[in-house]
N, C-alpha and C positions, 0 to 999 in steps of 0.2 A: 504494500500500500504506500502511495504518494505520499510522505508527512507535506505536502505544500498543496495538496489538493485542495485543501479544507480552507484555505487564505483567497479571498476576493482577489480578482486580478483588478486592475486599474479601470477596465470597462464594468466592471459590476461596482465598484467605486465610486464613479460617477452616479450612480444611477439611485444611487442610496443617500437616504435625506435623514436628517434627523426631525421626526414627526413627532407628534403628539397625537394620541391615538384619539381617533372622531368622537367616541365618545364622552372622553374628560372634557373635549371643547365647549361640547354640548351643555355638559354639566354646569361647566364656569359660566358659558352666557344666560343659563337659566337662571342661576345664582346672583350674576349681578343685576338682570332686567328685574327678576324679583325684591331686589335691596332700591331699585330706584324705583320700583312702582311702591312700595311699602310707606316712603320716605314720603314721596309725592302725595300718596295718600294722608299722613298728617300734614305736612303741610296746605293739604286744601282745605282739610279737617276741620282745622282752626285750632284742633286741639291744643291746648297750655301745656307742653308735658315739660314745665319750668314749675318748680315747688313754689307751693301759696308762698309770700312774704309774712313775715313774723310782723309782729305788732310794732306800730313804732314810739320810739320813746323820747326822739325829738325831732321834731321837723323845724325847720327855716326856709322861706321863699327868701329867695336871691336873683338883686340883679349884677351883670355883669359889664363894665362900659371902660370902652378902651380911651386911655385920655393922650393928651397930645405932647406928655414926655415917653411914651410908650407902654409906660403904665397900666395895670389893669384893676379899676375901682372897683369893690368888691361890695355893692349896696343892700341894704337889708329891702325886701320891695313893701315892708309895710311900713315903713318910718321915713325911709327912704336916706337913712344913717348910713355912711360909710364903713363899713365894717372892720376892711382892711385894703391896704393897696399893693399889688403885686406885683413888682419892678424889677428888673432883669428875665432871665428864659424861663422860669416857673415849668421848665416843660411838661411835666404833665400834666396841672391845669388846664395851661393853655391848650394841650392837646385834647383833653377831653372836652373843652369847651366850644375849640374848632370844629368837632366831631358835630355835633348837636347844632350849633350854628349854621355849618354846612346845610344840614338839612333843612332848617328852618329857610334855608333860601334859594333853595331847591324847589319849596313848598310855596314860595312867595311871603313869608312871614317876617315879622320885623323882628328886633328885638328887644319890643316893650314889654311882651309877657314874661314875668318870671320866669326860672327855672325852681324847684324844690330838692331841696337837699336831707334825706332823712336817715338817721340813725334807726335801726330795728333793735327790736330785744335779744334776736339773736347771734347780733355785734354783726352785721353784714349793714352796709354804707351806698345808698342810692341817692344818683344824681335823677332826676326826671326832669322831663321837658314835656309837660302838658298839651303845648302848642301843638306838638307832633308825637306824642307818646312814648318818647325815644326815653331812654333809660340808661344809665352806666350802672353796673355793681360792681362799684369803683374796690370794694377788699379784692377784687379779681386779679388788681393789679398790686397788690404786696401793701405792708402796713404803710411804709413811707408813701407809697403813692398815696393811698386810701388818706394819711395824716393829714395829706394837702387839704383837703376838703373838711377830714373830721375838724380844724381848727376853727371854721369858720359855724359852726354849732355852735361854739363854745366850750365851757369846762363841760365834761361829764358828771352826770346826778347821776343815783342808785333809784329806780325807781320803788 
């Protein structure tokens, strides 16, 4: 017997693919059509599958108004009290503010409605913008981020 028999010559070489047998393909594309119809399905849904919000233990409506040393006025909307002003890159204020603005002018909206700022019982930190419903759950981005904002509450109480 040929020991070199059994070895592919160069023409049977060519001819040879490396495949994926028909029916794993099948598998996979069932597997992903059904993960994008599922997904689509809640999102048409409407459904919330975002946990209820805990109670809140302090709220503040805030306005925000850019002044002309570049500045950012940081006004209470019921008093109409400057709360604090925020001078230099603040970056992630400012970014989270940009975020929300953005859309407000997307939306065609100004920026006389407050935004609300609220502390929960379950220490998670929501920025909300009414005007458009938009939201930050500002703990998402780390205590320092979150600090930027919890300051403007004020000190914490025990409820």
């Amino acid at each position: 017997m040929n020991p070199h028999a059994a070895l592919p010559t160069a023409a049977d070489r060519a001819g040879m693919r490396n495949t994926i047998p028909r029916g794993l393909l099948i598998a996979m594309a069932v597997l992903v059509l059904a993960t994008l119809a599922g997904v689509s399905a809640v999102r048409l849904s409407g459904i919330n599958i975002r946990a209820p919000d805990a109670a809140p233990l302090a709220q503040r409506s805030l306005r925000f108004e850019d002044r002309a040393d570049g500045s950012v006025a940081v006004l209470d909307a019921a008093s109409g009290q400057e709360v604090v002003r925020v001078h230099g890159e603040a970056g992630f204020l400012r970014g989270a503010l940009r975020a929300l603005a953005r859309e407000r002018r997307l939306r065609g909206l100004g920026a006389e409605a407050p935004f609300e700022l609220v502390r929960r019982a379950d220490g998670r930190l929501t920025l909300l913008d009414p005007a458009t419903a938009g939201r930050i759950d500002l703990e998402s981005f780390g205590p320092t981020n979150a600090g930027s904002f919890a300051k403007l509450l004020g000190p914490r109480t025990t409820p």
